[in-house]
C-alpha positions in Angstrom: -13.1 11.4 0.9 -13.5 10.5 -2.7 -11.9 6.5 -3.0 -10.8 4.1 -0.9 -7.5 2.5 -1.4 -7.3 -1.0 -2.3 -4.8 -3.7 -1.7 -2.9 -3.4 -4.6 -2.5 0.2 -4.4 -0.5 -0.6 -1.1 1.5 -3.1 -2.5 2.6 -1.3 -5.4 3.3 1.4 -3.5 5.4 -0.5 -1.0 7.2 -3.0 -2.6 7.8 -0.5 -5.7 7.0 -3.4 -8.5 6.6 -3.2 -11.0 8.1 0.1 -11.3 5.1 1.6 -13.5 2.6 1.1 -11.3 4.4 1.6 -7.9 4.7 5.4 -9.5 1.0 5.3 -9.9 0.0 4.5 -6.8 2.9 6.8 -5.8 1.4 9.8 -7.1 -2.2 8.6 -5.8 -1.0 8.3 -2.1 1.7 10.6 -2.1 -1.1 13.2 -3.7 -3.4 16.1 -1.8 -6.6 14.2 -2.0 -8.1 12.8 1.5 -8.6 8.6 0.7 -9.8 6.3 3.0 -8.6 2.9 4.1 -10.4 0.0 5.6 -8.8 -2.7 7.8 -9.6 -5.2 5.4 -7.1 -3.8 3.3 -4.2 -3.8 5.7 -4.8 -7.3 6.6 -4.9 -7.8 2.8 -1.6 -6.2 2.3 -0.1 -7.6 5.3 -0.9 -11.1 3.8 0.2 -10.5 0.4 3.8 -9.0 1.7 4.2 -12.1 4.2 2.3 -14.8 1.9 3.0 -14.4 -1.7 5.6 -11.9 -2.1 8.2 -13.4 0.7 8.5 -10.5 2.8 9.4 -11.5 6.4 8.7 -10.3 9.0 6.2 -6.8 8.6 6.6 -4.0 11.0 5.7 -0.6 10.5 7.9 1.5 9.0 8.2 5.5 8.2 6.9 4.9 5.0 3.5 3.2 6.3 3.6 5.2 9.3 2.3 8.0 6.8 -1.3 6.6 6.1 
């Protein structure tokens, strides 16, 4: 493991804005390398997709499914 992922890595990747970044952290997650994620992240993400960006209600989906 060379790099944890952060927060906004997540959310980029899975709200897909803004587009330029989303691809970033596309290629990042979607890549080879082994990353590693902490809990504090998830809860991060989870109250950034609820809190600030509107989602409503989180559950996991395919695409999350794959960390």
């Amino acid at each position: 493991m060379k790099a944890l992922v952060d927060t906004s890595l997540l959310v980029r990747y899975l709200t897909g804005d803004p587009p330029h970044l989303a691809e970033r952290a596309a290629q990042v997650l979607d890549g080879e390398e082994t990353l590693g994620l902490t809990e504090v992240a998830l809860v991060e993400t989870a109250y950034v997709l609820e809190s600030v960006m509107s989602f409503k209600s989180l559950s996991m989906r395919p695409r999350q499914a794959d960390f």
